[in-house]
MOPAC internal coordinates of N, CA, C and O (Angstrom, degrees):
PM7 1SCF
backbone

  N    0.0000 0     0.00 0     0.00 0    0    0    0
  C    1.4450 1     0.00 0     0.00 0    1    0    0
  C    1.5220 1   108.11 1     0.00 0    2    1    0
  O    1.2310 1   116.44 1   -28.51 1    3    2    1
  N    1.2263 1   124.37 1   151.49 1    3    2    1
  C    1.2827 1   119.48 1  -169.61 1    5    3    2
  C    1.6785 1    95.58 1  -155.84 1    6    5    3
  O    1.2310 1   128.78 1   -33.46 1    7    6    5
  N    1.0827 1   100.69 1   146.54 1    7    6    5
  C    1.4371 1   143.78 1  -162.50 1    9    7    6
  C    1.4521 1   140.24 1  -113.83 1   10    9    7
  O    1.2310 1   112.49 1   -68.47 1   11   10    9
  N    1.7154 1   131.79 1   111.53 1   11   10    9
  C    1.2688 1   109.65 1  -154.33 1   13   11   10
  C    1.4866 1    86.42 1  -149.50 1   14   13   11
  O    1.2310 1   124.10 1   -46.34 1   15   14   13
  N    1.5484 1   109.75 1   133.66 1   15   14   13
  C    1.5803 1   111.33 1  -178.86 1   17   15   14
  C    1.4205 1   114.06 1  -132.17 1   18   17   15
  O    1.2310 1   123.46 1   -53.33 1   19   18   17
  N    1.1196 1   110.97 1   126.67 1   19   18   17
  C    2.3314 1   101.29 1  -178.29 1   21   19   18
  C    1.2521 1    90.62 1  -122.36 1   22   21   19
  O    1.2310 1   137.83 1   -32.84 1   23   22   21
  N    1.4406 1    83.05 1   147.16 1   23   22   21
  C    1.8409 1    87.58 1   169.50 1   25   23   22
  C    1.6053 1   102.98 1  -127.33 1   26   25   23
  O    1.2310 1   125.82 1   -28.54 1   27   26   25
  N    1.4587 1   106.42 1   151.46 1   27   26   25
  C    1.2845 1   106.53 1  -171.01 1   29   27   26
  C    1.7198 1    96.80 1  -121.47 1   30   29   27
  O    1.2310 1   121.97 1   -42.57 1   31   30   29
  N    1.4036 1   113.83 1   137.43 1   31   30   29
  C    1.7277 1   107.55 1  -174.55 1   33   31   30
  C    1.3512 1   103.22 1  -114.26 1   34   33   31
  O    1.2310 1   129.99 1   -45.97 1   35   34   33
  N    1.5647 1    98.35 1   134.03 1   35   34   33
  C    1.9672 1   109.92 1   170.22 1   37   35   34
  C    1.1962 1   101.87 1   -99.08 1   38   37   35
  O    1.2310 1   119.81 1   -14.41 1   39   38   37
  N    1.2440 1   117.97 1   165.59 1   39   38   37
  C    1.5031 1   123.11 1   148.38 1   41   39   38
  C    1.8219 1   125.96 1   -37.57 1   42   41   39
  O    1.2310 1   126.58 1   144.48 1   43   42   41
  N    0.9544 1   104.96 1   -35.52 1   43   42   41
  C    1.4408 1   117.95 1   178.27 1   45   43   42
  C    1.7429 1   126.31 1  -149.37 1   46   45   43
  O    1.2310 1   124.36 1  -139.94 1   47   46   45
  N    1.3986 1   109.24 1    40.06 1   47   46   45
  C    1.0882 1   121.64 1   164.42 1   49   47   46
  C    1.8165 1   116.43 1   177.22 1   50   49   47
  O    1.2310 1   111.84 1    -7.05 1   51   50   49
  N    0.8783 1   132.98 1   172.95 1   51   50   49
  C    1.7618 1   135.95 1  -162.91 1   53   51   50
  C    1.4719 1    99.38 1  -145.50 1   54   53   51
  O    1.2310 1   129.52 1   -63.10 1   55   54   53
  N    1.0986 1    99.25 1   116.90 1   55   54   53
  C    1.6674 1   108.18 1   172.50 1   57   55   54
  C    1.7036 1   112.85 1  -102.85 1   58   57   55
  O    1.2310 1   127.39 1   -64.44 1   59   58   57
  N    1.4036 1   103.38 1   115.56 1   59   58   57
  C    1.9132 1    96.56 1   176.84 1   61   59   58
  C    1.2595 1   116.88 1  -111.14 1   62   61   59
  O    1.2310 1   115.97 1   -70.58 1   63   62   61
  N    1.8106 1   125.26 1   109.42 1   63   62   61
  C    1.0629 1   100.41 1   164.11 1   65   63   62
  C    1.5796 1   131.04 1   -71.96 1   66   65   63
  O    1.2310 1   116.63 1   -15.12 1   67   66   65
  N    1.2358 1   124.02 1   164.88 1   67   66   65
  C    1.5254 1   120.19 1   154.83 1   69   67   66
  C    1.1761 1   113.05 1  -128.42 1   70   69   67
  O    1.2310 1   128.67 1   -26.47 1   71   70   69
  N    1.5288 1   100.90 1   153.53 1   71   70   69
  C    1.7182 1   110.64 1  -179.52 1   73   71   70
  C    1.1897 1    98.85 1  -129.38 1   74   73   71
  O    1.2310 1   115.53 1   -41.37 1   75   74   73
  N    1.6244 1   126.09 1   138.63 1   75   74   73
  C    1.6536 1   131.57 1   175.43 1   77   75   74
  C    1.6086 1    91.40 1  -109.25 1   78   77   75
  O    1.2310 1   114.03 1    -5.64 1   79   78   77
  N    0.9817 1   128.91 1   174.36 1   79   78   77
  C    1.5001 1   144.90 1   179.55 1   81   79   78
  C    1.3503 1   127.05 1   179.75 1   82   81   79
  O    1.2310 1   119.89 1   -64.72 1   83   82   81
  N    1.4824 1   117.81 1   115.28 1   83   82   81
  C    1.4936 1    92.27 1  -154.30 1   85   83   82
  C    2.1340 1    74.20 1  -146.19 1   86   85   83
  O    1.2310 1   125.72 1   -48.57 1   87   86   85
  N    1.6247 1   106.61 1   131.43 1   87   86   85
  C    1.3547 1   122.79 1  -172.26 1   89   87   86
  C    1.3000 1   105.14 1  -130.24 1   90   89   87
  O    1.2310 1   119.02 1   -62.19 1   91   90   89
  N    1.3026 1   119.47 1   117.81 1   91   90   89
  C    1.8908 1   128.35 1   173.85 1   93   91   90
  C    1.6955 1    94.22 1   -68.68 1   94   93   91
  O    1.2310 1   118.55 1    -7.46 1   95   94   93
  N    1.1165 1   120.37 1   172.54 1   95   94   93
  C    1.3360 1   151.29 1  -156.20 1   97   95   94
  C    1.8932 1   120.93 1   -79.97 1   98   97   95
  O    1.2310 1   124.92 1   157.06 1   99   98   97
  N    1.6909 1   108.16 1   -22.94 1   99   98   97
  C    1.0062 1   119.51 1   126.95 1  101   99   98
  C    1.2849 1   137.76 1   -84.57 1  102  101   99
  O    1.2310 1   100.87 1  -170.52 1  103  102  101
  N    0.9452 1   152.37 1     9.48 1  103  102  101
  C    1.7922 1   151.29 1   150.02 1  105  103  102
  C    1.1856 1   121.21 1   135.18 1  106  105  103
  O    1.2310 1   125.60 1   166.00 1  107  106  105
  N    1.7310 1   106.85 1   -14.00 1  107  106  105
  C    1.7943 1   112.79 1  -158.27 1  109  107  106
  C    1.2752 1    90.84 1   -70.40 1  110  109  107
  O    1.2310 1   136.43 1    -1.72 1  111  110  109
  N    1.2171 1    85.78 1   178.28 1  111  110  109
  C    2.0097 1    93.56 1   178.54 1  113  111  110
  C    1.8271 1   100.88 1  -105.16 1  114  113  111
  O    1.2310 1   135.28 1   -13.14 1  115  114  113
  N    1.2808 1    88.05 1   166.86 1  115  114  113
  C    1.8016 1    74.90 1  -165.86 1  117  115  114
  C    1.8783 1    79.75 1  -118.46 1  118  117  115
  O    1.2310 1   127.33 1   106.16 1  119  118  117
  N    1.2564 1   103.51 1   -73.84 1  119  118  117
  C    1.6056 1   119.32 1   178.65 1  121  119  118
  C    1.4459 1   113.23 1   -96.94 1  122  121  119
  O    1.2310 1   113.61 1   -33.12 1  123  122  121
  N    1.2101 1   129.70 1   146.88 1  123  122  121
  C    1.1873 1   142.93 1  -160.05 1  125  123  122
  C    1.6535 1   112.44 1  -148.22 1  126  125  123
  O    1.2310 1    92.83 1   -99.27 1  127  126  125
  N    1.1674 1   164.03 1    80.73 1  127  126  125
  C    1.6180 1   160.61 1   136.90 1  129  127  126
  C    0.9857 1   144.36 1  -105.40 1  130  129  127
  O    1.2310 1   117.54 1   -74.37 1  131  130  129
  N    1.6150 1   122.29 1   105.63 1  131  130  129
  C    1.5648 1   122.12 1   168.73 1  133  131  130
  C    1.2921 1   107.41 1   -87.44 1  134  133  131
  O    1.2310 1   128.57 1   -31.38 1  135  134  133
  N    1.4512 1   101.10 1   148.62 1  135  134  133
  C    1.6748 1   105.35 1  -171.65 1  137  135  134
  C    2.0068 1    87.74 1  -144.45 1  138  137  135
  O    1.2310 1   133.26 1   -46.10 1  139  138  137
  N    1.3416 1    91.97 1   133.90 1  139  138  137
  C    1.3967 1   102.65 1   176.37 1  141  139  138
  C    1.6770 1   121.02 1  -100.43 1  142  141  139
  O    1.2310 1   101.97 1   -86.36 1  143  142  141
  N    0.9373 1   150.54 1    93.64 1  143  142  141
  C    1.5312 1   141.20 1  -169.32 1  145  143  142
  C    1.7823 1   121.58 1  -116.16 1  146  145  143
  O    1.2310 1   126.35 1   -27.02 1  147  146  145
  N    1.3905 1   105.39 1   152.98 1  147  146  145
  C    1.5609 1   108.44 1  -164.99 1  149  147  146
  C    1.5025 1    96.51 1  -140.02 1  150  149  147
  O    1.2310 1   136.21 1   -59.21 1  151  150  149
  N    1.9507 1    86.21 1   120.79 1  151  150  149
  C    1.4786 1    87.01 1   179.14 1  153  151  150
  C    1.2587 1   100.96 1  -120.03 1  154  153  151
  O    1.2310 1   109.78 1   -35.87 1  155  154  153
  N    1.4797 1   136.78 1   144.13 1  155  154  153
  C    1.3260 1   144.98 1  -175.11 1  157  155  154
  C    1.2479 1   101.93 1   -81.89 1  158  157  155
  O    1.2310 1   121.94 1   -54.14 1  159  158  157
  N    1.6688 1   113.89 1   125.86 1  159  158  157
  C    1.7967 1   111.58 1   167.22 1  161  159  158
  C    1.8473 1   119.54 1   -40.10 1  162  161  159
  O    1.2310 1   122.24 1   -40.42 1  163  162  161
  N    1.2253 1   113.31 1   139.58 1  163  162  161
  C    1.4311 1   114.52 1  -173.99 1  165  163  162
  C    1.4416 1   121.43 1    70.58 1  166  165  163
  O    1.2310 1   134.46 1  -160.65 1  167  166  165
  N    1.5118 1    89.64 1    19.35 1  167  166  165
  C    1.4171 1    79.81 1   175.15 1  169  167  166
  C    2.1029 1   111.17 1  -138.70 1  170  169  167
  O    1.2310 1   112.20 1   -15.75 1  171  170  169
  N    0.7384 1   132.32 1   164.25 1  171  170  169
  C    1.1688 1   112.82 1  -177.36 1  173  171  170
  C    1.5098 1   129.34 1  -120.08 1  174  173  171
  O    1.2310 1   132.15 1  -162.08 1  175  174  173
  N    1.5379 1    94.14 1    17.92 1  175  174  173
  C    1.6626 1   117.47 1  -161.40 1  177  175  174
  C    1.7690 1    99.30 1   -94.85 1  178  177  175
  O    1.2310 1   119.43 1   -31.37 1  179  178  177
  N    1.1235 1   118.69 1   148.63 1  179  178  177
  C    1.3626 1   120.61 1   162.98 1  181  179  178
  C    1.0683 1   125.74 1  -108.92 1  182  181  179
  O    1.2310 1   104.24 1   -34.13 1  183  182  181
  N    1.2383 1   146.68 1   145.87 1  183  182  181
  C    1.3385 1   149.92 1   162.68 1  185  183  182
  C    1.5681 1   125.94 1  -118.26 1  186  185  183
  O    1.2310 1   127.80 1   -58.82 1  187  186  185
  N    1.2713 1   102.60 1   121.18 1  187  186  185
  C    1.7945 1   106.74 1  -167.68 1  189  187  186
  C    1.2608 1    95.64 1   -88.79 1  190  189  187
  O    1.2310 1   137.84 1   -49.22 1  191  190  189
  N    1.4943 1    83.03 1   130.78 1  191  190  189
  C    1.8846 1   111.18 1  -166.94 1  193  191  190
  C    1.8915 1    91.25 1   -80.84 1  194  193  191
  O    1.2310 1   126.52 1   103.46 1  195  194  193
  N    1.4223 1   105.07 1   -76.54 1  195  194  193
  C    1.2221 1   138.36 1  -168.43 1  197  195  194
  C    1.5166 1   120.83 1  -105.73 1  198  197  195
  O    1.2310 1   120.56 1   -10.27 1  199  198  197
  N    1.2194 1   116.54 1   169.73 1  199  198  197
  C    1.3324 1   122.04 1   166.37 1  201  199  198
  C    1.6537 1   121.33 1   171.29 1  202  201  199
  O    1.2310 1   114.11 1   -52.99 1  203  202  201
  N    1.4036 1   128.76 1   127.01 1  203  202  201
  C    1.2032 1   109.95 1  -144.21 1  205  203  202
  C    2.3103 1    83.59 1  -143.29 1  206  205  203
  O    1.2310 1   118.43 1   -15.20 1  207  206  205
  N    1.0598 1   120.60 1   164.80 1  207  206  205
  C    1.0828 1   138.27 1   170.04 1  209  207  206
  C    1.7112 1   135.23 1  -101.59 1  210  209  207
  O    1.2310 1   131.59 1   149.59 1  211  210  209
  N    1.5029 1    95.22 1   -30.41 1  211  210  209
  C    1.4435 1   120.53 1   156.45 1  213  211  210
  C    1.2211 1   101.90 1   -35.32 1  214  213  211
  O    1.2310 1   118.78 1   -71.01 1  215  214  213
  N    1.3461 1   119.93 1   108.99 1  215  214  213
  C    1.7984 1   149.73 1   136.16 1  217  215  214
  C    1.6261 1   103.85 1   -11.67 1  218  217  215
  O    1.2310 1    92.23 1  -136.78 1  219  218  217
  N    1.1491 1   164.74 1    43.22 1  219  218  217
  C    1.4997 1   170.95 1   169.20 1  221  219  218
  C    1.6037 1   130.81 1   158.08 1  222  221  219
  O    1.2310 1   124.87 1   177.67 1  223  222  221
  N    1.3816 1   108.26 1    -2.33 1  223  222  221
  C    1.5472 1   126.50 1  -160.20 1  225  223  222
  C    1.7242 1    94.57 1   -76.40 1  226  225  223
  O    1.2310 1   115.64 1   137.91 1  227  226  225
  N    0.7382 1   125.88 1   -42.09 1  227  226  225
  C    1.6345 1   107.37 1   168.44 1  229  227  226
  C    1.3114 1   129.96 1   -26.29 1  230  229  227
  O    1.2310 1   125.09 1   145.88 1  231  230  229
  N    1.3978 1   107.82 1   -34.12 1  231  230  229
  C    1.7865 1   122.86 1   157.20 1  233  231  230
  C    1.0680 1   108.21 1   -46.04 1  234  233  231
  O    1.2310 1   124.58 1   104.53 1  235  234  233
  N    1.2819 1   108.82 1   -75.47 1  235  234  233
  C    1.8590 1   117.61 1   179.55 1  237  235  234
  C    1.4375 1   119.75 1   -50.01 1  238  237  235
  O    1.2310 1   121.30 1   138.22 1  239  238  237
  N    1.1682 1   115.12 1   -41.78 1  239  238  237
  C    1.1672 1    97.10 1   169.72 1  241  239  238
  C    1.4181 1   145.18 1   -85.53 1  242  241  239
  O    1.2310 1   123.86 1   156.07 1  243  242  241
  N    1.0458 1   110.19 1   -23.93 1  243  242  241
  C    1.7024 1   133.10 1   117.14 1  245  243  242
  C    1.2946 1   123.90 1   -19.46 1  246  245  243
  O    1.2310 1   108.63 1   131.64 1  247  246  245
  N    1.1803 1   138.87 1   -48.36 1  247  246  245
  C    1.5219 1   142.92 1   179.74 1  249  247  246
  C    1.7073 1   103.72 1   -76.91 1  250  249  247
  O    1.2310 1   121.34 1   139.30 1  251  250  249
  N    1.7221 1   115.04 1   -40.70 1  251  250  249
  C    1.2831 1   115.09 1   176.28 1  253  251  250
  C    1.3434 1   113.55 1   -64.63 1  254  253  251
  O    1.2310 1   125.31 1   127.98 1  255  254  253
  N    1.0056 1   107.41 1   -52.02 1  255  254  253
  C    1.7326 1   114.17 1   179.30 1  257  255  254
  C    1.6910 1    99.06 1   -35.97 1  258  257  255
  O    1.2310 1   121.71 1   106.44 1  259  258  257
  N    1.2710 1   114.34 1   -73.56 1  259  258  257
  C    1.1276 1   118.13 1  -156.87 1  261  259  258
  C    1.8864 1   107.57 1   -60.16 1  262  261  259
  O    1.2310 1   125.37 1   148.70 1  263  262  261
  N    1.0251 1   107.28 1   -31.30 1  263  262  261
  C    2.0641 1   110.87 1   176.69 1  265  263  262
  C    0.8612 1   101.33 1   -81.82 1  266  265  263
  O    1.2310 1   112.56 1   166.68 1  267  266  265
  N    1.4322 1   131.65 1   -13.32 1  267  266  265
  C    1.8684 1   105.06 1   179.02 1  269  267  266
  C    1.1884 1   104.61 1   117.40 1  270  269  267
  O    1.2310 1   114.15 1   150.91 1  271  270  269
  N    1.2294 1   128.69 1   -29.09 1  271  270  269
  C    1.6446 1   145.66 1  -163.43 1  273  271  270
  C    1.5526 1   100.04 1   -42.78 1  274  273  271
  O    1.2310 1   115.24 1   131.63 1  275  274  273
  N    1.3956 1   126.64 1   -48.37 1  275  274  273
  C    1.3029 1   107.05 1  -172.69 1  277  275  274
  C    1.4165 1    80.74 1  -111.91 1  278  277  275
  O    1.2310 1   125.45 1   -26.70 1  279  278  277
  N    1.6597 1   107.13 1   153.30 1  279  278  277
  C    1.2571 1   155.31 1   170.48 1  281  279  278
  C    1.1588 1   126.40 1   -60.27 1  282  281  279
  O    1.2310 1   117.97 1  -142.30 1  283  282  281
  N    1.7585 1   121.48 1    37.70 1  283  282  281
  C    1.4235 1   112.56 1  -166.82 1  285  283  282
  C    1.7534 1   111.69 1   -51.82 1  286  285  283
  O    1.2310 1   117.16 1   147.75 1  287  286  285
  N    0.9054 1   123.01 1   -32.25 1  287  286  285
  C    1.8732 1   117.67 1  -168.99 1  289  287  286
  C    1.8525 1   113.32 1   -62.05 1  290  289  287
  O    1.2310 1   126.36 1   148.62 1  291  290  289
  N    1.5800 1   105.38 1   -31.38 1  291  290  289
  C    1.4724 1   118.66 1   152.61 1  293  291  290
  C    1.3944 1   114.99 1   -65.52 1  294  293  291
  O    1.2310 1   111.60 1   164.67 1  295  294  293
  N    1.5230 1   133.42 1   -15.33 1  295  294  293
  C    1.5739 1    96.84 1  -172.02 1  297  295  294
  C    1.9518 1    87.03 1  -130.99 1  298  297  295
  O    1.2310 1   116.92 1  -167.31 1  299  298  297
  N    1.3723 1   123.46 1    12.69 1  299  298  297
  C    1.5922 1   132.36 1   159.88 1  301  299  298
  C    1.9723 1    86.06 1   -64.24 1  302  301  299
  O    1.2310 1   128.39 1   121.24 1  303  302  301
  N    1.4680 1   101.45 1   -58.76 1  303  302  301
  C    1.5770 1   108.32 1  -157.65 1  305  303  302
  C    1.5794 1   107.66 1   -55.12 1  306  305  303
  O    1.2310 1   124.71 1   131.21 1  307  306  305
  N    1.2848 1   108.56 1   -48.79 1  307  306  305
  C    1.1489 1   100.81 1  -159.27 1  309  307  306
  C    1.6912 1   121.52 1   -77.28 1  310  309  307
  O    1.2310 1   128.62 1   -26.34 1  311  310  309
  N    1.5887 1   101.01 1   153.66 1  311  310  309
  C    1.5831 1   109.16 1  -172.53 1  313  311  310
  C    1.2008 1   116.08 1   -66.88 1  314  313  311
  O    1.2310 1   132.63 1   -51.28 1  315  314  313
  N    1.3861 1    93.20 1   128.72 1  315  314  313
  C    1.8251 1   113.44 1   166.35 1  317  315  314
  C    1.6370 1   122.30 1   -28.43 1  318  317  315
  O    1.2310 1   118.19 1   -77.26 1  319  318  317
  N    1.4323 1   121.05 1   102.74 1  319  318  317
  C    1.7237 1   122.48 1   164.07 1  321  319  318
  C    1.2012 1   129.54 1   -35.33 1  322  321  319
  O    1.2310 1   120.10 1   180.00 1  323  322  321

């Protein structure tokens, strides 16, 4: 299984994606997950933004992060589940 994590830094919050990937011995994919998460500076809690199953989407979601695409100042704001 193999494993891939970026972190992207704001002024006031850190976005990490992760990617799991896991391929049997002929090529198929067995497991597949990007998971997007936002943790507020000073704080040590995470919150999963995103998360998608799509076979390469870690790019994408990764590419959004970085344009702005998701809305961190909407989900800093919003109340705890």
């Amino acid at each position: 299984m193999r494993s891939k994590s970026t972190t992207i830094e704001g002024p006031v919050f850190r976005l990490i994606v992760e990617e799991v990937n896991e391929i049997d011995r002929a090529g198929s994919v067995l497991l597949y997950l990007a998971s997007v998460y936002l943790q507020v500076r000073g704080s040590s809690r995470m919150h999963l933004v995103r998360r998608s199953r799509v076979p390469g989407s870690a790019a994408d979601l990764e590419r959004d992060a970085r344009l702005g695409r998701i809305d961190v100042g909407r989900l800093i704001d919003a109340p705890a589940a």
